[in-house]
Structures are given as C-alpha cells and as structure tokens.
C-alpha positions in Angstrom: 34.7 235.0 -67.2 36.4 231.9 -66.1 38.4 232.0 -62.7 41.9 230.8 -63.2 41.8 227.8 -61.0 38.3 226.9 -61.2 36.8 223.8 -63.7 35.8 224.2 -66.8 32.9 223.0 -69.3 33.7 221.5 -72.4 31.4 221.0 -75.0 32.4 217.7 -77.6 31.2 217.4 -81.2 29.3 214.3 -80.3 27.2 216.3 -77.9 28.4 214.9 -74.8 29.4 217.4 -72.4 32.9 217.5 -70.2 33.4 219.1 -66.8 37.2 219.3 -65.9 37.9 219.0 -62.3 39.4 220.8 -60.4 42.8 218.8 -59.7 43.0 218.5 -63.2 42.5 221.5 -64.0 45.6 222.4 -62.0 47.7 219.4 -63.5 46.7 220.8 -66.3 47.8 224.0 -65.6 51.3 222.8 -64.9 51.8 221.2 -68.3 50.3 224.0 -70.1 53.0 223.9 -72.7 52.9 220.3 -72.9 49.0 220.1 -73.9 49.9 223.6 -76.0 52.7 221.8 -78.0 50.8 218.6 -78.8 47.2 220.8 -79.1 45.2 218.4 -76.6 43.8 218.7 -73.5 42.6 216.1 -70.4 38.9 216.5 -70.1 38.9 213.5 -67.1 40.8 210.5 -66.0 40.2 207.4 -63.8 42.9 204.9 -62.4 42.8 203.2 -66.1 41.5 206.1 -68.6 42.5 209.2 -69.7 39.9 211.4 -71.8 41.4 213.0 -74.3 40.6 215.9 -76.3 41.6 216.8 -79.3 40.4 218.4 -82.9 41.8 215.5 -85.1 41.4 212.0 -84.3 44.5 212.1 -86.5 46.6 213.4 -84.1 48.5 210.0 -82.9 51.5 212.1 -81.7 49.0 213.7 -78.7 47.5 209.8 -78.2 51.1 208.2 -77.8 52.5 211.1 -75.4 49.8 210.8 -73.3 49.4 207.3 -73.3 53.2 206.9 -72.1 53.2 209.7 -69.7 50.1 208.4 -67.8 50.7 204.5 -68.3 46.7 204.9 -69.3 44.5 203.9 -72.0 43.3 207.0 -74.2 39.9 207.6 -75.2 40.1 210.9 -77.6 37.3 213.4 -77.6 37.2 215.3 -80.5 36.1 218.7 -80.0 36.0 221.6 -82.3 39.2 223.6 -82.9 37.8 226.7 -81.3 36.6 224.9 -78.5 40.1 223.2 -77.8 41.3 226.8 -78.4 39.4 228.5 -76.1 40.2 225.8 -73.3 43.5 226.3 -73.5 43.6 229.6 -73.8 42.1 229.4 -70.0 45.2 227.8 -69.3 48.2 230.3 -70.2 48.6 233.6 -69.6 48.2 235.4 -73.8 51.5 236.6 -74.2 52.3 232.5 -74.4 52.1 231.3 -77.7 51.3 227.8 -79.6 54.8 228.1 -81.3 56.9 228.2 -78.2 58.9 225.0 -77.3 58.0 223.1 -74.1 60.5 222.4 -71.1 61.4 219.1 -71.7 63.5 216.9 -69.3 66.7 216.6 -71.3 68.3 219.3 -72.6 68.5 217.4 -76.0 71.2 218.2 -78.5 69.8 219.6 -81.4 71.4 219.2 -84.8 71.3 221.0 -88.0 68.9 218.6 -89.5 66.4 219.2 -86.9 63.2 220.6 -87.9 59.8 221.5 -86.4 57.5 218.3 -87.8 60.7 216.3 -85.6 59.7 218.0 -82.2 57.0 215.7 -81.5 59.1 212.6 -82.0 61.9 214.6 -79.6 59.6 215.0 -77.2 58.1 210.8 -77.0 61.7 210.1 -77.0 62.2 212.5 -73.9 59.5 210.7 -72.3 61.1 207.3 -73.1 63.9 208.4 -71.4 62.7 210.0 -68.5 60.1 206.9 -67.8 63.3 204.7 -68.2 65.3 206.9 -65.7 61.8 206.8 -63.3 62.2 203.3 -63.1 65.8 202.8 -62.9 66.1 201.0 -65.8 69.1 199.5 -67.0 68.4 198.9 -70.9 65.6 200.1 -73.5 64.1 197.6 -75.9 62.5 199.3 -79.5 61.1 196.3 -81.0 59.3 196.5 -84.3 56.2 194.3 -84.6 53.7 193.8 -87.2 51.8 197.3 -86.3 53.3 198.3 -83.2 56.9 199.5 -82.1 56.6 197.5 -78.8 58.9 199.0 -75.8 60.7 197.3 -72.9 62.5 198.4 -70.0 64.8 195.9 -68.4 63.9 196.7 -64.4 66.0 194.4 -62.1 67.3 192.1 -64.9 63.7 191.7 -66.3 62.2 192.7 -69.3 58.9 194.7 -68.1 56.4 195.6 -71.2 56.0 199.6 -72.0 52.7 201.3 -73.8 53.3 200.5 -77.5 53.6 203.5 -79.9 52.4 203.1 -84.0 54.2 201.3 -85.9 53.8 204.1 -88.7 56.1 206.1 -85.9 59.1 202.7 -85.9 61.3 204.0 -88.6 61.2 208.0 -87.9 62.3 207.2 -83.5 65.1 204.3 -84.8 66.3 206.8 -87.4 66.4 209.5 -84.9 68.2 207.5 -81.9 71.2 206.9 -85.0 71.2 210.3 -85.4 71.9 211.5 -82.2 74.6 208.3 -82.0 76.3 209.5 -85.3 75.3 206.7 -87.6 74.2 206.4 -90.8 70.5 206.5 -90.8 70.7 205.2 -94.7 71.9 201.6 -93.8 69.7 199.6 -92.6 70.9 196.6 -93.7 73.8 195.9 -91.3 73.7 196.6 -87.2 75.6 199.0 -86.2 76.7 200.5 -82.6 77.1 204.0 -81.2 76.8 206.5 -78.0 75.2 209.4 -77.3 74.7 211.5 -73.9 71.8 213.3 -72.6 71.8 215.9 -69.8 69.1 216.6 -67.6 67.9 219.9 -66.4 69.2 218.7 -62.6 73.1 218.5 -64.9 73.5 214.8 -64.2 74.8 213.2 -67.5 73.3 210.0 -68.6 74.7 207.7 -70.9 73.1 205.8 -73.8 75.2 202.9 -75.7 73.0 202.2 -79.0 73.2 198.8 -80.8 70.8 198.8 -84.3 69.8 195.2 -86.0 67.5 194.8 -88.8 65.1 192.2 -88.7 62.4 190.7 -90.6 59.9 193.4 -89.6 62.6 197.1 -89.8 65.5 197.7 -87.6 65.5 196.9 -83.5 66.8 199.2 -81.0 68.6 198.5 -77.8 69.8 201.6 -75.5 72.2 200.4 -72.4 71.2 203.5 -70.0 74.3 204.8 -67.4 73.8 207.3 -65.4 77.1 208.9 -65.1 76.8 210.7 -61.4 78.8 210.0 -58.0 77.8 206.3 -56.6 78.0 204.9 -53.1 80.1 202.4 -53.4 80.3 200.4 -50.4 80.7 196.5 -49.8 78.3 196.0 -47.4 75.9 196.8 -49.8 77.2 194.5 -52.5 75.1 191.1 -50.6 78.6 189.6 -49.2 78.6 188.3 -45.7 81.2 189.4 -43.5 83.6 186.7 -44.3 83.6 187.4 -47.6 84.3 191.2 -47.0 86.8 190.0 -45.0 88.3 188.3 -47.6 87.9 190.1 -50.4 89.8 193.1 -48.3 92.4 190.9 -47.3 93.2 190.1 -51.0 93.0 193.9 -52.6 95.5 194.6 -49.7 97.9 192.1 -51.2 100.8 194.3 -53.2 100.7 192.0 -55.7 98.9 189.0 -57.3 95.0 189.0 -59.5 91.8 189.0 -58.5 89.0 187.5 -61.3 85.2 188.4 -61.0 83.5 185.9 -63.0 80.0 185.8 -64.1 77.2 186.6 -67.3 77.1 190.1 -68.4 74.6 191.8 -66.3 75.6 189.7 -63.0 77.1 192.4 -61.2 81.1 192.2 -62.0 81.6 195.9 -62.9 79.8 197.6 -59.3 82.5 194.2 -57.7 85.4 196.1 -58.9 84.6 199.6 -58.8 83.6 199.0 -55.5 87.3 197.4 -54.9 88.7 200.6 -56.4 86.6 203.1 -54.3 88.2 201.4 -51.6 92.0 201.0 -52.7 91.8 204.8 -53.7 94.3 206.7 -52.3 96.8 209.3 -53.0 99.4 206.7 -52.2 97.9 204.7 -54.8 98.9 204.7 -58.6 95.4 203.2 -60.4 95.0 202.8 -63.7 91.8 201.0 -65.8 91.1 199.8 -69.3 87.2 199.7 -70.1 84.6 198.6 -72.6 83.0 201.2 -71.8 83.8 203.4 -68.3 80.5 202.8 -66.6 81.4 205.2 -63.2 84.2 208.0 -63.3 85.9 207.7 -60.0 87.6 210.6 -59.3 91.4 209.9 -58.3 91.9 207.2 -60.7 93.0 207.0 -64.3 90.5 205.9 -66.7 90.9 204.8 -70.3 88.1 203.7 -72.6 89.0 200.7 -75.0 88.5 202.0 -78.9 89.1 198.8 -80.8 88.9 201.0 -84.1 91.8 202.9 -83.7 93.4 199.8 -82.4 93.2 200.7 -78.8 92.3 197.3 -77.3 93.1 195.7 -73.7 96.4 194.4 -75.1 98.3 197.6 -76.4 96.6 199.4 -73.2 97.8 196.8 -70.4 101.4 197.0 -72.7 101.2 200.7 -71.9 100.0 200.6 -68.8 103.5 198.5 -67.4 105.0 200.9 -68.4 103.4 204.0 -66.4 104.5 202.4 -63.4 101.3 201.8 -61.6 100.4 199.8 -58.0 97.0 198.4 -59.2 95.8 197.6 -62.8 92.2 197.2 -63.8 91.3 195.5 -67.3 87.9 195.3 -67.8 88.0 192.3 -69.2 90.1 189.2 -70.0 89.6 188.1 -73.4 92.3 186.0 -75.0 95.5 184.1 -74.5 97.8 187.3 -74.7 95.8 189.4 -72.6 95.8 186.8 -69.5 99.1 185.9 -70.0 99.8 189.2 -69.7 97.8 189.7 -66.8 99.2 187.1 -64.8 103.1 188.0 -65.6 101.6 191.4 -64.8 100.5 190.3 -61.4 103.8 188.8 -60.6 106.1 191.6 -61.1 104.4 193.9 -58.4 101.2 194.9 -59.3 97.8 194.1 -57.9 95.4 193.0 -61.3 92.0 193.2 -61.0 89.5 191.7 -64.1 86.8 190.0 -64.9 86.4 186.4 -66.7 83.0 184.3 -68.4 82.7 181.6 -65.9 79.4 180.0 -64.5 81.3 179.5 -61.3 84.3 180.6 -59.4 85.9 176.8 -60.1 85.3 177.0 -63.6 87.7 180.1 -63.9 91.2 177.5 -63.7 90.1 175.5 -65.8 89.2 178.8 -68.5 92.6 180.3 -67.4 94.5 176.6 -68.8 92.4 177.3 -72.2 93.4 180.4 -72.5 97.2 178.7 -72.3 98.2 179.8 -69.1 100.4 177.2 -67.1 98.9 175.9 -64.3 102.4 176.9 -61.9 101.4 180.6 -63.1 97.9 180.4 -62.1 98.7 178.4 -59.0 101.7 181.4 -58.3 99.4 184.8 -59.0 96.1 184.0 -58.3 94.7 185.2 -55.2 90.8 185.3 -55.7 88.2 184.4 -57.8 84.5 186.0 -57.0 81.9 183.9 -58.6 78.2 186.4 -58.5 75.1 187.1 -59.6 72.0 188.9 -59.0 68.7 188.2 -57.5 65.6 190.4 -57.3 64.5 191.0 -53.5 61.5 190.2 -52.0 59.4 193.4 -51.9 58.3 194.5 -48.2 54.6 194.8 -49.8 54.7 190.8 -49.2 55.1 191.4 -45.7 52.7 194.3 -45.3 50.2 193.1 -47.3 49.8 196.1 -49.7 48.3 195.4 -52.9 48.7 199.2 -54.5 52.6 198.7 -54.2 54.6 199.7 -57.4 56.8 197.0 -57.1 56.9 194.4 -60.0 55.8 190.7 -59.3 56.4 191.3 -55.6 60.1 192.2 -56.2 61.8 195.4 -55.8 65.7 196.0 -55.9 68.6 193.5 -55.9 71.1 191.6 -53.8 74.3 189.9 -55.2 75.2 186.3 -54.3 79.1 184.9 -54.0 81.4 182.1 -54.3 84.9 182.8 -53.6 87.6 180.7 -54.8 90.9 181.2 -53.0 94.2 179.0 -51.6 94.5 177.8 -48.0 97.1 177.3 -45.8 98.0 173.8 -47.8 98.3 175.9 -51.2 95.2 173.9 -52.3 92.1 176.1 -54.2 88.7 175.9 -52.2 85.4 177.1 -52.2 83.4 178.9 -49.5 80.2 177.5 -51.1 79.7 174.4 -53.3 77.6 176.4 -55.2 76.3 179.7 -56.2 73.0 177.6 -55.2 74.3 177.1 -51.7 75.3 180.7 -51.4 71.5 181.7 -53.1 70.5 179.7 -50.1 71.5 182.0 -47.1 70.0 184.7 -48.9 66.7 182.9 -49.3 66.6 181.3 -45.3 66.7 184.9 -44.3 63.9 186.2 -46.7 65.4 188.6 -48.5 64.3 186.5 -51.4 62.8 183.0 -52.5 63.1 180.0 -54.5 61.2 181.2 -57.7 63.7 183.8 -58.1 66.8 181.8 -57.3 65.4 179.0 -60.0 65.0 182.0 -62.7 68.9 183.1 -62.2 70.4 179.7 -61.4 68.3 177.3 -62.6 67.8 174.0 -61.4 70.6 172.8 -59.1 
C-alpha cells in the first residue's frame, strides 16, 4: 500500500522507470483534478523540463496545458493506461471521479452550445487568461502561423513571446473567444469587434474587448484585458514632478475652461484623467463622462459608454450632457470639428472639460485644434492645459543588486509617465515646461529610474 504523501514508482512502456518526488507528488496532489481532467501525470521536472506522462502521445490537449502552466518544455512518457490509472488513483480519494469538472480560475460562462470535447479548449483558454492576469498584461496576441497559433502578451508596452499551442487547435480557441463575445463564428471573412467579461473565483471582474482579422494564414485575435476593480489613483504616482502636480491641480480647480491629454493610444491619457476625476470627486461635484469604453468605474460619478451603433456617439452625448447641468464634463476623446467645437463653447459657458487629443507633443495640440476649425481667439480664451505623456519601462532593481534569477523582463519592471505641459503665462502667451518630451525623458533618466535605450524605443531619436 502506498502512503498518501509518499513518492511513487512508475513504470513507462519503454522500460525506463520513474520515481516521483516527493514535492511533486504533493503539487501533484493539489491539482489532482487538473491531471484527472486532462488524464496525465508529472513523473519529474527540472528548471527547463517537465516529464510528462500520458497513455496517448495523441493527447496534445495534456502537452499544451502543461506546457503553458509551467512555461516548460514537455517530454511525454507514455505509459500504459492502467498504469496512468493506478497513479492517479494514489492521488484522489475514490469517491472522486474522471468525469468531474476541475476548479478552474474563472468562473466561465457556459452557453448552450457548450459540450464536453470543448472543456479542454475552456480550460487552455482559462490558463491564457490567468497567465495574462499573472503578468499584468495589458493585451493578448492569438496569431496564426504556418503550424503554430503563436501567443503574446503585451507586458509594459512590449510584446513578450508566450508557449505556442498547435496550430490544428487555431480555429476551434478564435471560434470560441467569438463565441463568448457574441459574434458570428461563421464569418471569417470580415473583422469584427466584441466584449465579453470573466469573473474570477476572488469576484473581481475582468474585462476582455475582442477585435478578429483574417489573414493570409486564418483569423488573428487581439483581447484588450481590464481589470475592472477599485484603483489607487493618486498623482504622485503618475511620474509628474511637483510642479507639474502643482499645476495640473491648479487647472482642474479652475470652474471653467479645458484641459487636453495628448498622446498615442497606450501612453497613459486614460489613468491622466481618471486620476483628475478621483481627485475632483465630490458630493459638491456634478461629473459626468462619455467613454470608448469605461476602463475604471469610479464610484460617485456618472459614466456613459459611447455605442456608435445605436447612434450614441461623443456628439449626441456631450449635446445631452449640457443639458443635465453638470460642473465637469469628461469626453473620452476629441474626434472631429463638431465635437471640439463643442467642447470649447462647452468650456466657456461654466464647465470644466476634460479630453484627450492625437498629438506627439503638447505644442502640436493648437495647431490640431485650428484643423479641427476651431478659431484661434477660442482656443486662446478656454484653454487652460495641455499634458503631453508617455510611458517608459523602469529600470528593474535587479540591475542594482545584481540578481540574475529576477523575473523581470530585459532588466525592466513597471512603468513611469513622462510630461510636457502646455499652459498661458502671465503675458497670455502659450509655453512649455520642457522643450521636449526628450527633455522631460531626461530627468527621469539622470535620476535612474530608467536609461537611454528605453527612452530611444518610446521617443526615438531626438
């Protein structure tokens, strides 16, 4: 009789001979539905390898779970079907059976086209997902290639390579991310765009914005992850010196006037303004936002998403919103010559506007206002600030240290924003705090937080 805890002898068709130790055993032990669900068992592992064993070398689904769980190469062992029985057997008290489902991270919605031969491809997706959340990953790449379905993870605005899964597995995990966004899983021709939520078994909500496009080699995936939970929001952790904080205050207590964040999509603008609103939030306070989509849910304020289909745009919304009688206005973003003319008439008729523009620098955002055809008296009349940003990696304290174990990626871990502000002095003339977002990269660089190489990647050369 085997003891519960103690390690085990496995015997493989090829004659070798397995002993499982004793810390694996127990691992082992905790995932006992896991390795009963996909019918495999660890037999040994090193810092690279994982021994796998199985009664099928067919059995991918085991291989790819494994793979992605451990970050390992798989070797499978095949071993007879009795054996791989009886092993596991050792593992689970009888009354468990094979058929049970396993406790998977997400409580994932089932549908009524759900069957059995799709819990296998559930669960890798589960794993996707909670690897991604691990990480902190902002987006999910599913990229068909010739015969792999390569994975990415964007980690601190850079893509970072994920084990591969088959490429026989590419169409069934795109087909099963548009089912859970409600799209039609029959075109495949076209892109398309959805959402979907997951919740965890700790009930935070996360987020997943879907965008499909065929290519040459099947249909590409992209998931936008947001975790929708409470978020510090706090300027000094935003990278702004204590001018800048000082400024930026200074504006948002204006009563009336617009404020522009400028800057590429993923540069920081949207944690800029909620930030601003956290701090403007009060019961005296009358806040309303239009968003593509609403990223954080801050309690207090009134948020509206944007549904362009039903004709629910930043227009009609900001129309609406004038006359709801707010104090402060958020649009999420200004698009077109009605919307920041709007904006701007908004902002001089006693509202404080908040919004974001497409500028590569806080200077540039006049001159983008004047093609939008707003006046130049207007602009020079409402505006108040312009915030110019972006995002660079930090230097990883393993540099310091010297570890060479740390789990940071090319010696980076985390991110710090960077600013230019744009804003009137006492002549009525706009000026810079920086000449450049290079100058401002500069500080952050002289200081260590991070270096050259990194500001070159975001900015380029200056």
């Amino acid at each position: 009789m085997i003891v519960e805890n103690s390690p085990l002898k496995i015997l493989a068709l090829t004659g070798e001979s397995f002993e499982i130790p004793s810390h694996l055993w127990q691992k082992n032990q905790q995932q006992q539905r896991f390795l009963l669900r996909y019918f495999a068992l660890p037999l040994q592992e090193d810092e690279k390898q994982l021994w796998l064993g199985v009664d099928s070398l067919a059995n991918l689904s085991a291989c790819e779970a494994f793979s992605f769980l451990t970050n390992k190469h798989i070797e499978p062992v095949l071993l007879s079907t009795n054996e791989l029985k009886r092993a596991l057997q050792q593992l689970v008290p009888k009354k468990l059976q094979v058929e049970e489902n396993i406790p998977t991270f997400y409580q994932t919605p089932q549908s009524d086209t759900d069957s059995a031969s799709d819990e296998p491809l559930i669960q890798l997706l589960n794993q996707v997902f909670e690897s991604a959340l691990q990480q902190q990953a902002s987006d999910i790449h599913f990229e068909p290639q010739q015969h792999t379905l390569q994975i990415r993870f964007r980690i601190d605005g850079v893509l970072q390579v994920q084990p591969a899964f088959a490429g026989i597995l590419a169409t069934r995990l795109i087909s099963r991310l548009k089912l859970l966004a409600k799209l039609d899983i029959s075109e495949t021709r076209l892109p398309q765009d959805g959402c979907f939520q997951f919740q965890t078994t700790f009930s935070d909500t996360l987020d997943f914005r879907l965008s499909t496009l065929p290519t040459h080699l099947g249909e590409k995936a992209v998931l936008r992850l947001q975790q929708n939970k409470p978020v510090h929001l706090s300027f000094a952790e935003l990278g702004m010196t204590a001018i800048q904080q000082t400024q930026f205050q200074q504006a948002l207590m204006q009563p009336q006037g617009l404020i522009l964040v400028t800057g590429p999509t993923g540069s920081g603008k949207s944690i800029s303004l909620y930030t601003a609103l956290a701090w403007l939030n009060t019961m005296e306070k009358h806040i309303l936002t239009a968003e593509d989509p609403i990223e954080i849910t801050l309690a207090g304020i009134i948020q509206t998403q944007v549904n362009t289909q039903i004709g629910l745009d930043f227009k009609r919304l900001l129309r609406t919103f004038l006359r709801q009688d707010p104090d402060i206005i958020m649009l999420g973003e200004i698009r077109d010559e009605e919307s920041a003319l709007m904006a701007l008439r908004a902002a001089q008729t006693g509202h404080l506007v908040l919004s974001t523009l497409h500028t590569n620098d806080a200077l540039s955002a006049l001159t983008r206002l004047q093609q939008l055809g707003v006046p130049l008296h207007e602009i020079e009349q409402s505006l108040l600030l312009v915030i110019a940003q972006r995002l660079l990696r930090r230097c990883c304290d393993c540099r310091a240290d010297g570890r060479t174990n740390c789990a940071c990626y090319q010696g980076y871990k985390g991110r710090i924003g960077i600013y230019q502000f744009l804003q009137k002095d006492k002549k009525g003339h706009f000026v810079t705090d920086f000449r450049s977002l290079h100058e401002s990269a500069k500080e952050k660089v002289d200081l260590g937080i991070t270096d050259e190489n990194e500001v070159q990647r975001v900015l380029g050369e200056e």
